[in-house]
Structures are given as C-alpha cells and as structure tokens.
Backbone as a ProteinNet text record, in pm:
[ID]
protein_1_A
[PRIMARY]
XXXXXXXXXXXXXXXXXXXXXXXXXXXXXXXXXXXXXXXXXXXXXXXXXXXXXXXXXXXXXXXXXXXXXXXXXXXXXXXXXXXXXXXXXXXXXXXXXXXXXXXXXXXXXXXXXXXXXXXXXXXXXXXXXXXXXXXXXXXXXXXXXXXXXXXXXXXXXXXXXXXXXXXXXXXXXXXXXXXXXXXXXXXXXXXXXXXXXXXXXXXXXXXXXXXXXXXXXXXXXXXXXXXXXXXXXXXXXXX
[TERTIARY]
-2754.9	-2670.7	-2530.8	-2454.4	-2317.1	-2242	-2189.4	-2152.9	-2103.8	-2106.4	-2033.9	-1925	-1824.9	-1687.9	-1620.9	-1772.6	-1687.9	-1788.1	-1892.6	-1972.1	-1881.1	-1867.6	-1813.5	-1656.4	-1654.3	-1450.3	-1452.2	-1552.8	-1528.6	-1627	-1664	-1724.3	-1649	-1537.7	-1442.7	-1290.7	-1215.3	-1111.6	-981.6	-1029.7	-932.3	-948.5	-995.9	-1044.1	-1039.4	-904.9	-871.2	-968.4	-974.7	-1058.6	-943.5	-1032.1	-941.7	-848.5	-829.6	-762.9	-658.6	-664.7	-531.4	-562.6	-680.8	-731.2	-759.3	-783.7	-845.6	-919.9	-1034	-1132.6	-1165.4	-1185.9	-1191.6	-1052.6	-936.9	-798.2	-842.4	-864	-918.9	-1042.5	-1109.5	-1232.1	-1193	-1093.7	-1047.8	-934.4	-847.1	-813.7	-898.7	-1035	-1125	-1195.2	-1174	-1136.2	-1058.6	-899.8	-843.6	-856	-872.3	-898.7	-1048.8	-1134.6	-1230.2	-1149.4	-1057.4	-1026.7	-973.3	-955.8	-910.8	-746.7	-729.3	-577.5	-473.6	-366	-236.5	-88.2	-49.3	94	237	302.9	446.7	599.2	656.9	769	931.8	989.2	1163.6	1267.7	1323.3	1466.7	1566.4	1696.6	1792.3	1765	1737.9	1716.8	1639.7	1482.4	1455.3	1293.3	1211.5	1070.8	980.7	862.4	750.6	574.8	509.2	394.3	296	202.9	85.1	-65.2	-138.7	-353.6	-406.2	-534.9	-622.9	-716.1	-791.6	-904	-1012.3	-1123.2	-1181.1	-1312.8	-1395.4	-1487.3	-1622.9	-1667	-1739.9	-1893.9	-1895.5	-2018.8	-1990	-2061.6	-2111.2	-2048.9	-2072.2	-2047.2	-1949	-1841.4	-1789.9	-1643.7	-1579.4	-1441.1	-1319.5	-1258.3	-1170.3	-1031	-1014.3	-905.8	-894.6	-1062.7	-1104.1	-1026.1	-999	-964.1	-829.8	-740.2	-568.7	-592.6	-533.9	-457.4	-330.1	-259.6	-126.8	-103.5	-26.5	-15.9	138	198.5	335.5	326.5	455.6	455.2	553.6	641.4	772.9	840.1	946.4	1016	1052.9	1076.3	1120.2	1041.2	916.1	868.3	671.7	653.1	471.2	426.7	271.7	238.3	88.8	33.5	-69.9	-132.3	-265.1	-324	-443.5	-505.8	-623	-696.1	-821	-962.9	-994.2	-1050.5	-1130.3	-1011.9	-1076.5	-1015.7	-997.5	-1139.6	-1101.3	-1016.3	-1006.7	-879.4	-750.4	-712	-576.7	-594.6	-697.3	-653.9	-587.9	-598.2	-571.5	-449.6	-408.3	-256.9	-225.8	-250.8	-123.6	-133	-193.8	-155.7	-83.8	-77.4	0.4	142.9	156	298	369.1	259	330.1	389.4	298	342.9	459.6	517.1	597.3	702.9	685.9	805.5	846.5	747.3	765.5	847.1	828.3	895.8	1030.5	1037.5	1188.5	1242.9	1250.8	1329.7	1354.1	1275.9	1261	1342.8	1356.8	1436.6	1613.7	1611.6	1721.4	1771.1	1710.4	1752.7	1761	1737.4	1732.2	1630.5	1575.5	1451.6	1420.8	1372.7	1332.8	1357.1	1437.4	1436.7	1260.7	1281.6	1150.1	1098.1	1242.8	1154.5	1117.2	1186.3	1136.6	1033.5	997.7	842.7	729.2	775.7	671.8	627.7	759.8	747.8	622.8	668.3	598.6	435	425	307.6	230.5	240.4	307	214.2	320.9	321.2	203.8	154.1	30.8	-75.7	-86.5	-209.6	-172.9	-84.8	-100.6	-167.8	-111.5	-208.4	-360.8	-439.2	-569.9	-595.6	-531.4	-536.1	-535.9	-541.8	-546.8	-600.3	-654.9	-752.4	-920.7	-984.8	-1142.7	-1224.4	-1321.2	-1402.6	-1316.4	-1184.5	-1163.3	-1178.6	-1127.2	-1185.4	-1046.9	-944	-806.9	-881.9	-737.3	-756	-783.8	-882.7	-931.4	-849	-735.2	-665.9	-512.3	-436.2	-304.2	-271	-173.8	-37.2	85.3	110.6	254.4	311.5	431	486.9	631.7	681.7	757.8	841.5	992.4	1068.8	1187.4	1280.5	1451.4	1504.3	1580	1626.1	1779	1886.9	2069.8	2099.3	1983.3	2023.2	1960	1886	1848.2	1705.4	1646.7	1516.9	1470.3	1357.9	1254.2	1107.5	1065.9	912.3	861.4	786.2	720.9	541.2	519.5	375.5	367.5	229.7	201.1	54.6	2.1	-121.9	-206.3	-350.5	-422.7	-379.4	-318.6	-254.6	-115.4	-50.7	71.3	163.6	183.2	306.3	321.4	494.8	504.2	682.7	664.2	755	810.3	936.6	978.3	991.9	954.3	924.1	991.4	1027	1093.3	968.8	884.9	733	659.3	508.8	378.7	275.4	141.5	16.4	-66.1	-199.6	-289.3	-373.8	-560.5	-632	-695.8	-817.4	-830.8	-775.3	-783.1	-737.8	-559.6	-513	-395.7	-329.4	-389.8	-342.6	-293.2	-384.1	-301.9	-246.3	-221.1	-138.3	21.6	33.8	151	192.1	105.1	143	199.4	188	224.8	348	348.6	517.6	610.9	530.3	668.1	732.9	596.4	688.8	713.8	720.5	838	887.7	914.4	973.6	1178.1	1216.3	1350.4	1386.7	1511.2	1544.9	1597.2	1712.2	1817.3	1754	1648.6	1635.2	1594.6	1624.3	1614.8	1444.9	1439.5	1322.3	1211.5	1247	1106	1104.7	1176.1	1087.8	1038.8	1096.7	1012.1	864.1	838.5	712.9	603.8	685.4	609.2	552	654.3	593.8	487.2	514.1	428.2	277.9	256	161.4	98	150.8	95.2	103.2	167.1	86.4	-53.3	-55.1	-213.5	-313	-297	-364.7	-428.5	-370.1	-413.8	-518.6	-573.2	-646.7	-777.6	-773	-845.5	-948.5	-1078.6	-1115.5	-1093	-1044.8	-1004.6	-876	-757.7	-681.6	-678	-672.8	-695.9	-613.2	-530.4	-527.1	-583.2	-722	-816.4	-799.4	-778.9	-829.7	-671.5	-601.8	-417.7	-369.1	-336.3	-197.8	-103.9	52.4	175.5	279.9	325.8	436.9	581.8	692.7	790.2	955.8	1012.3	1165.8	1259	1354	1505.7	1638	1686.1	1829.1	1905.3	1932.5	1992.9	1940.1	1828.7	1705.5	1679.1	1663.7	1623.3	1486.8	1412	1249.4	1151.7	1033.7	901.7	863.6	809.1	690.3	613.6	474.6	354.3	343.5	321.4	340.5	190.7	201.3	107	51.1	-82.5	-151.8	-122	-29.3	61.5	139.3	221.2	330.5	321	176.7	113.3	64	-15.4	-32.4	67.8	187.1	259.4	324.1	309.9	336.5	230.1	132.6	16.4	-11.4	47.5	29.3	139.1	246.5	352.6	305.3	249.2	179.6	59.6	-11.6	-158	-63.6	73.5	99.3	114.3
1210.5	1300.9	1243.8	1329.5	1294.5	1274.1	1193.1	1174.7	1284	1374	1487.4	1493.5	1404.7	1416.4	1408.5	1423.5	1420.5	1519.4	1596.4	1748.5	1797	1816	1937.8	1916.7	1821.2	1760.6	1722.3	1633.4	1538.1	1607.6	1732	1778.5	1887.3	1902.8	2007.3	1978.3	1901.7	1872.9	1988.2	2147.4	2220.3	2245.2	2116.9	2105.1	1991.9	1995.5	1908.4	1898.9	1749.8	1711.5	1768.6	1738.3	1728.7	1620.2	1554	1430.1	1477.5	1557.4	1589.1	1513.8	1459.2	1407	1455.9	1461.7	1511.4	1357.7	1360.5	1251.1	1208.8	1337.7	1300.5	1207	1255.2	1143	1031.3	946.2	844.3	711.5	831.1	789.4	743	845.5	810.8	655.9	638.9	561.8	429.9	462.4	312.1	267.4	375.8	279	254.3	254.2	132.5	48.5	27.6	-85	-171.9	-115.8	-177.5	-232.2	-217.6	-195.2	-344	-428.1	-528.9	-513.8	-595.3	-625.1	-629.1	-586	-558.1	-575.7	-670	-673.2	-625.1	-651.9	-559.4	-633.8	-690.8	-799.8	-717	-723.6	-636.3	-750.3	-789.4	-893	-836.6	-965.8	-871.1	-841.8	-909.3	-926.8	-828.8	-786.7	-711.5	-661.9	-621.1	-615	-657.3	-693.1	-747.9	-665.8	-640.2	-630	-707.1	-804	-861.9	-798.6	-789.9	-799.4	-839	-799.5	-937.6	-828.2	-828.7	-793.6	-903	-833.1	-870	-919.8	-996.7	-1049.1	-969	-814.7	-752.8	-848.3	-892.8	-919.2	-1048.6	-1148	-1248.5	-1199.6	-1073.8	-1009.1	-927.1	-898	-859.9	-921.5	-808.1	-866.6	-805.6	-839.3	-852.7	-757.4	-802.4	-723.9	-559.2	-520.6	-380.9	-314.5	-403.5	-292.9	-369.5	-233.6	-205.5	-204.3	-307.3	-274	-269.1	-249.8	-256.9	-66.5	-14.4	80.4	96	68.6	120.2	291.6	330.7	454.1	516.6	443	481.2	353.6	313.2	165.2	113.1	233.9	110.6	142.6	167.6	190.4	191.1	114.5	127.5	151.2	146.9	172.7	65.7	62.3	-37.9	15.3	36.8	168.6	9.9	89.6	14.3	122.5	87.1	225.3	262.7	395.5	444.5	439.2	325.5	343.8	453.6	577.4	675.6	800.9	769.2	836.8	778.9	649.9	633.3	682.9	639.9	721.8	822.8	927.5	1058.5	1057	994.2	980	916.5	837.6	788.2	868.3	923.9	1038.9	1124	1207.4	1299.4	1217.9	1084.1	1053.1	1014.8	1002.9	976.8	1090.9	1202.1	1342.2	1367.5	1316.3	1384.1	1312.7	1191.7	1113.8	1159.8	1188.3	1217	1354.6	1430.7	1548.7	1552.4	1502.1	1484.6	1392.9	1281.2	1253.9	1349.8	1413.5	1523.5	1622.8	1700.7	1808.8	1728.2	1621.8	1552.9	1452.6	1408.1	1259.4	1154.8	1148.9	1015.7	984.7	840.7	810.9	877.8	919.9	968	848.8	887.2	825.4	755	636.9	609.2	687.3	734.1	778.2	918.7	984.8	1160.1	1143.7	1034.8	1016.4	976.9	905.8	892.4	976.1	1080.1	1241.4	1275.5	1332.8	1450.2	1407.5	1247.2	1188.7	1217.5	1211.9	1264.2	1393.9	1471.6	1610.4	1652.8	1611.6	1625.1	1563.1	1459.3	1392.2	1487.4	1509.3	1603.5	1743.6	1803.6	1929	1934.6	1800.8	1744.5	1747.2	1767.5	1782.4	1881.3	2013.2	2083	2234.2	2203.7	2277.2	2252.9	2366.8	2391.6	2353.6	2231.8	2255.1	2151.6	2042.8	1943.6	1828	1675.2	1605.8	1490.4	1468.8	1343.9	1273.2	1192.7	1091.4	969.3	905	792.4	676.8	682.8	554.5	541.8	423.9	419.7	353.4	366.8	323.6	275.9	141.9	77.9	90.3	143.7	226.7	186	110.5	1.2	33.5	1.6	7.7	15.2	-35.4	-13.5	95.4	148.1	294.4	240	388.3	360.8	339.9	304.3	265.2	96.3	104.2	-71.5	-76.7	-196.7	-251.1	-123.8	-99.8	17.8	-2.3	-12.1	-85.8	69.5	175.5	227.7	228	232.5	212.4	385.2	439.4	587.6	513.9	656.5	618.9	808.9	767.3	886.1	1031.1	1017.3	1204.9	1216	1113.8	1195.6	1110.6	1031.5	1013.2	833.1	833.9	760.7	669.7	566.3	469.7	364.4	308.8	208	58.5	-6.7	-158.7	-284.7	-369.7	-523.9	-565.8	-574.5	-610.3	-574.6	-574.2	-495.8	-532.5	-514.6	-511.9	-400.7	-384.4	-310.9	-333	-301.2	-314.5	-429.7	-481.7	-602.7	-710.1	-750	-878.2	-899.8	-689.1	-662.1	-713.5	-731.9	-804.8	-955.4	-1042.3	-1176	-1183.3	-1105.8	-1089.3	-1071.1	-977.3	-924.6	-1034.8	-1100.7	-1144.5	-1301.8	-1389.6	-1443.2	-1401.5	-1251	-1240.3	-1218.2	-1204.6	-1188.7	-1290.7	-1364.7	-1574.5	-1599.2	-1573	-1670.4	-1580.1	-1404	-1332.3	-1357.7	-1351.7	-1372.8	-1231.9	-1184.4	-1103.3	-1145.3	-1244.9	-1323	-1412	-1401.3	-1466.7	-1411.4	-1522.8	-1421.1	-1385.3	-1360.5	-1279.9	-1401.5	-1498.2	-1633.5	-1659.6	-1614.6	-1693.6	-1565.7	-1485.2	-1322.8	-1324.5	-1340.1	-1376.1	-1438.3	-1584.8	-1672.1	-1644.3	-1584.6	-1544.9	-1445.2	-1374	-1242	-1325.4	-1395	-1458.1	-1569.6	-1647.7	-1682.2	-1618.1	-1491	-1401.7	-1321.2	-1322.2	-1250	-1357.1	-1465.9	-1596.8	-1625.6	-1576.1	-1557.3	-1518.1	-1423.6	-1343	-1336.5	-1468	-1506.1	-1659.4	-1646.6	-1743	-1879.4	-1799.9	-1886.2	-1778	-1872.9	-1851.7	-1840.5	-1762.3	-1767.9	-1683.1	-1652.1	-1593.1	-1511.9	-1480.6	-1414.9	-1265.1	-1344	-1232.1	-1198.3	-1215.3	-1134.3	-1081.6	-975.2	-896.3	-896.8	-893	-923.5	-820.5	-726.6	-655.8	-707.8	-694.8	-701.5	-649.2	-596.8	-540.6	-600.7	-653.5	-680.3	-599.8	-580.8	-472.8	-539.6	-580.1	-627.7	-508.1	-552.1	-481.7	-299.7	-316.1	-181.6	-154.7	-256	-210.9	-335.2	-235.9	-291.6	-381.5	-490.5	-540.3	-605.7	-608.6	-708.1	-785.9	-965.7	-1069.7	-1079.6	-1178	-1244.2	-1357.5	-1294.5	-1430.2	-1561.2	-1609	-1734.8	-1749.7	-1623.2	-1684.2	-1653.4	-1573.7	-1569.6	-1744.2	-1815	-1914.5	-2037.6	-2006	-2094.5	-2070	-1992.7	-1950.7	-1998	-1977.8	-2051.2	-2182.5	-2246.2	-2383.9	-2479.9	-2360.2	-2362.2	-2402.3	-2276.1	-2222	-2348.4	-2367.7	-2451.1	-2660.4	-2683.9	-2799.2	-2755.6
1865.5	1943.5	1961.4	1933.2	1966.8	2152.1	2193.9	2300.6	2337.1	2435.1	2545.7	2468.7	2519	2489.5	2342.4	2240.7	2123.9	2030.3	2142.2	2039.4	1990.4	1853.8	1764.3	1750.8	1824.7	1763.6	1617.2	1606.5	1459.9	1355.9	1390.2	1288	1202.9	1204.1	1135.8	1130	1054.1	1060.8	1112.1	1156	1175	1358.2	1399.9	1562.8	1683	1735.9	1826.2	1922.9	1974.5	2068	2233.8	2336.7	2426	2497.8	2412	2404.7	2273.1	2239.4	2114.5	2005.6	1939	1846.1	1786.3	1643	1506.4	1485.3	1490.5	1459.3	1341.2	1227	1066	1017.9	1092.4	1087.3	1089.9	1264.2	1291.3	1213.2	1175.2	1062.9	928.7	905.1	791.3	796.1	918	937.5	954.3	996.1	1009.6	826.5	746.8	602.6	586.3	597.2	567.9	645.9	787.5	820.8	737.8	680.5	581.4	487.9	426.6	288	249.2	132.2	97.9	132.3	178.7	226	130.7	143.3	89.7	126.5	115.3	205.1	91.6	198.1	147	231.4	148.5	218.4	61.7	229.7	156.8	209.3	83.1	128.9	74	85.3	16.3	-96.3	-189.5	-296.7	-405.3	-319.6	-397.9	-300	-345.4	-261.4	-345.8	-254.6	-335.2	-278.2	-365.9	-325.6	-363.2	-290.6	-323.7	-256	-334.9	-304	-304.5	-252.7	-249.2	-388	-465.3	-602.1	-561.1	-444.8	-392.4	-502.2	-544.9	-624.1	-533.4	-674.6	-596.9	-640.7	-733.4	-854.5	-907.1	-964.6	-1010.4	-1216.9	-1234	-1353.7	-1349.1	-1230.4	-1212.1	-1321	-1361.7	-1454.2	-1409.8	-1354.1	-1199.9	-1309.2	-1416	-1503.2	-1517.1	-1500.5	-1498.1	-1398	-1298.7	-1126.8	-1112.2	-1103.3	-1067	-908.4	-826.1	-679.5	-669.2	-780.2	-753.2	-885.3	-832.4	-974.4	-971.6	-1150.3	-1126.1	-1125.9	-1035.2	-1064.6	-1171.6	-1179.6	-1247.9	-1256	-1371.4	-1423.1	-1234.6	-1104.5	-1055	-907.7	-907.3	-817.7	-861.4	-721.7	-728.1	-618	-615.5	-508.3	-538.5	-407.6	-354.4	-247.7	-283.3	-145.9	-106.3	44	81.9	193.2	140	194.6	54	41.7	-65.5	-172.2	-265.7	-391.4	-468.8	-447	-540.2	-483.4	-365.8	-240.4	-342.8	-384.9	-404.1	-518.4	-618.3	-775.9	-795.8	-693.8	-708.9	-693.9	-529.1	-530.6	-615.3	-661.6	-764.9	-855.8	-914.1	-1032.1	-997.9	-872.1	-786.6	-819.8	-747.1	-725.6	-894.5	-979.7	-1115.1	-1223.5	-1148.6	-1201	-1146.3	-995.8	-899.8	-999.6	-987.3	-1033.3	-1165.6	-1267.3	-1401.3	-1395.3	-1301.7	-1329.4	-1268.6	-1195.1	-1136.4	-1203	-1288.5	-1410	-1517.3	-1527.6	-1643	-1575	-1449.1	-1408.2	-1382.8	-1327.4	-1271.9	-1368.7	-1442.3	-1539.4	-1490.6	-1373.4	-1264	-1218.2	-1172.2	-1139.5	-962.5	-915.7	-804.2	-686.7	-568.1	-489.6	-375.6	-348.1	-316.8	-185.6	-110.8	40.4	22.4	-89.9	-152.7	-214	-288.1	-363.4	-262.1	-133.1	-32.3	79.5	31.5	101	54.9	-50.2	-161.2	-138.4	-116.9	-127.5	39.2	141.1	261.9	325.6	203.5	250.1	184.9	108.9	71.3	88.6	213.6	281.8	373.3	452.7	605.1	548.5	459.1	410.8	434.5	393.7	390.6	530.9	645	809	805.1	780	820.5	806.6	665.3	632	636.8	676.6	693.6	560.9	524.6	417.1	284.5	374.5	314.8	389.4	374.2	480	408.1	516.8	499.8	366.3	324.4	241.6	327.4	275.6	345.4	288.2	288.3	231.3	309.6	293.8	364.3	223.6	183.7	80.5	102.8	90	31.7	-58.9	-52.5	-145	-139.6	-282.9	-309.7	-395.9	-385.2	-493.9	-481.1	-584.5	-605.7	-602.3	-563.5	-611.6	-552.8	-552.5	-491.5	-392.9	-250.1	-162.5	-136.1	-243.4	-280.5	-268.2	-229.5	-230.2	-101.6	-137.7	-42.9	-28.2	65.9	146.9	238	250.8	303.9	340.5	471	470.9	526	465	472.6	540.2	664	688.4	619.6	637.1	613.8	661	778.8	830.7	779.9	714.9	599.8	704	769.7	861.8	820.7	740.5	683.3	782.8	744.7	815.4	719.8	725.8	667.3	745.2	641.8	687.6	612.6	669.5	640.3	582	627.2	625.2	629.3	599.9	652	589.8	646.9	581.9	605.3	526.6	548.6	520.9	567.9	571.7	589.3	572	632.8	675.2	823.4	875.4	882.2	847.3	883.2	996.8	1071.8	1237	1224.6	1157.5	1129.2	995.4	936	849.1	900	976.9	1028	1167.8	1232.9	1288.7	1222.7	1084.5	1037.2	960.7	878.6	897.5	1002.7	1114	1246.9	1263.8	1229.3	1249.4	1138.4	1039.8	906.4	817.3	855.5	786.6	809.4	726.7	694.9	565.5	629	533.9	420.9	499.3	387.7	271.9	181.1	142.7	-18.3	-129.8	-279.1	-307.8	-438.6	-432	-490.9	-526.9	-552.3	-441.5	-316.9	-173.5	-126.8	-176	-112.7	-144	-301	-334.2	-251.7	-254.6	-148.3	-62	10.2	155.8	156.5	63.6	54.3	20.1	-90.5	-106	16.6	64.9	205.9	268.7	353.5	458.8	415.8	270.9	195.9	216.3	167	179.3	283.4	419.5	567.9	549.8	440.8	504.7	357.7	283.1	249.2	203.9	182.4	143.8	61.2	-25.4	-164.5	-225	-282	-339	-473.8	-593.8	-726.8	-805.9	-928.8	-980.6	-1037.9	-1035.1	-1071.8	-942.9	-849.2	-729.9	-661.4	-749.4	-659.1	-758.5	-722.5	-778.3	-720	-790	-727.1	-798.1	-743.1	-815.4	-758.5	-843.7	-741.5	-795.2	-750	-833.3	-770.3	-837.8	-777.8	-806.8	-726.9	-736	-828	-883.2	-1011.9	-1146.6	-1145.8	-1276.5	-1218.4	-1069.9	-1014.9	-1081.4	-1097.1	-1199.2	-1147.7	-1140.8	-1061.1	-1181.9	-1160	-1261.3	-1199.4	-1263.6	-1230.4	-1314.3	-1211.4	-1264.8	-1357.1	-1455.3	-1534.4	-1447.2	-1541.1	-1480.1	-1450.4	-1573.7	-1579.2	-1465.5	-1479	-1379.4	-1218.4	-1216.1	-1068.2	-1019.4	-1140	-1106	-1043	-1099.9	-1028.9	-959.2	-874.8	-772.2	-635.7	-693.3	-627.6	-619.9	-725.3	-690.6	-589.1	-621.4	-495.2	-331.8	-314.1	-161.2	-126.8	-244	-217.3	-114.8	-181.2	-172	-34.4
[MASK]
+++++++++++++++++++++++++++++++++++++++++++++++++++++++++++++++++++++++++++++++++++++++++++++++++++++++++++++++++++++++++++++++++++++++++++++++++++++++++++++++++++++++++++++++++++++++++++++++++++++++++++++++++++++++++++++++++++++++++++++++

C-alpha cells in the first residue's frame, strides 16, 4: 500500500501531488543519483569531461561502452542513470546538431543544443502513458562565446556550471571542486582536476575504467583522449 499522502500522485505522470510534486520526476531523478559518476570542469582555456566505465563483469570489455559521446567536432555530451535513456538523447542532439549545420553552415551553439535537448525531456512531464527520462546530462563544448559546461536534470531544466558532477557520490565530488576549483588555469591542469575530483569517487584508478573528453578555444573541437595519453595523466594524479 502506498502511504496516504502519496495514493495516486506517483502513479500517472500528468498528476501533481499536494505538495506541487510530480513523483515519476523525482524517481526518475533517484537514477541518476544511482548512476556511475561524471564530472564536468570549465577554465579559461577550454572544458573538460571525465567518467567513471564502471567494471560490470569479470568478461566484461570496457571498450564496448561509450560514457562520453561526441556530438558534433566541438561539442559532447556525458549522461548518468539509464544508459538507454541517454542513447536516445544523444541521437536526438546529433540529429539537432546535424541539421542546423546543414540549414545555417555553422556548428550549433552549445546552450541552443542543450535547449532543444531540454525541451524535449520536459515534454516527457507531461504527457499521460509516457514516463521522464531517467537520466541527467553534461553537456560540453566550444562554440563563439567560448568554453561551455551545462548540467540538464530529468524534468528538462538546465543550468550552467564552472563545475559539476553527477550521479554517484556527486556530493563529494562537488564538494572537492569547491576546494581546489580555479578558473584561471590552462587546460592540462583542467584535466587534472577533473580527473582527481572523479577519483574521489572511486576505488581504483585505471585507464581501463575513465573516459576523458575535452576542447580548447583555440581548436573550438571536442576530443577523447587515448588510452595512452589518459595514462599519463594518471600517473600524474597517483604521485
């Protein structure tokens, strides 16, 4: 039985509680808090995204599974909660992007691509006989007003950030960039940091188990590092 105060709220996403809640929101919000962790660090220089590629299996081959996806030469994204929640968006935001180069000739600005992305999780609020995206997205990239960091949650309502994490053990994550985040600084210490505030929030450190994207306003273009040159980066952080 469902508690008094919450019969028949959380059973239909087109039905506020009396507390002004939509509960399938909330729910959906308690997978990303499940979800393998993801941070997101913006300097002058450029932005960076790192993950954790959690070791599901003993046979598990860690190369198979993307936590980082580019969307376009200068922009990606990095979701956490239901993985097959982000697949979708990112195909959404790669179509969005693909077509607005194609109508405009220009790469799509990052905070109109985290719209579009947005405006189509809040839709998922508010219709009968669908149920939110169970995922939140960092959503990264260069564009003409420079380096760009947005965190989106499951009901479409999106914010810009110096910093941020999501999903697991998000709390001491963020509370380790409050203490050694610096804006002023180029983009091999942006890395860094990004990689020790993730590190917080795991067991073991490996190249096997991180992904790292990152663009600098110079290039205006996302890339994900190699295995190689993830490693030394890590052997950086480990001294």
């Amino acid at each position: 039985m469902f508690p008094p105060s919450m019969a028949g709220y959380d059973r239909a996403i087109t039905i506020f509680s009396p507390e002004g809640k939509l509960y399938q929101v909330e729910y959906a919000g308690e997978a990303v808090k499940r979800g393998w962790p993801t941070v997101g660090v913006k300097c002058s220089s450029g932005v960076v995204l790192a993950a954790e590629k959690r070791k599901i299996s003993q046979l598990f081959d860690p190369s198979s599974l993307e936590k980082i996806y580019i969307i376009d030469d200068h922009a990606a994204i990095s979701p956490s909660g239901l993985l097959a929640d982000a697949r979708v968006l990112v195909d959404y935001a790669r179509s969005v992007a693909m077509t607005h180069r194609f109508l405009y000739d220009e790469p799509i600005d990052i905070e109109l691509l985290t719209k579009d992305i947005c405006n189509l999780k809040q839709q998922y609020t508010q219709f009968g006989g669908a149920r939110p995206f169970g995922v939140a997205l960092l959503i990264a990239g260069v564009d003409k007003q420079g380096a760009r960091l947005f965190q989106t949650d499951p009901g479409g309502v999106y914010l810009g950030y110096y910093a941020t994490a999501i999903g697991a053990e998000s709390t001491s994550i963020i509370e380790f960039l409050e203490k050694n985040y610096k804006y002023d600084i180029d983009i091999q210490q942006c890395i860094e940091l990004a990689l020790r505030a993730l590190s917080t929030a795991m067991e073991s450190v490996d190249a096997d188990r991180i992904e790292v994207a990152f663009g600098d306003i110079q290039t205006k273009t996302m890339k994900k590092m190699t295995k190689e040159e993830l490693s030394k980066y890590l052997e950086k952080i480990k001294k």
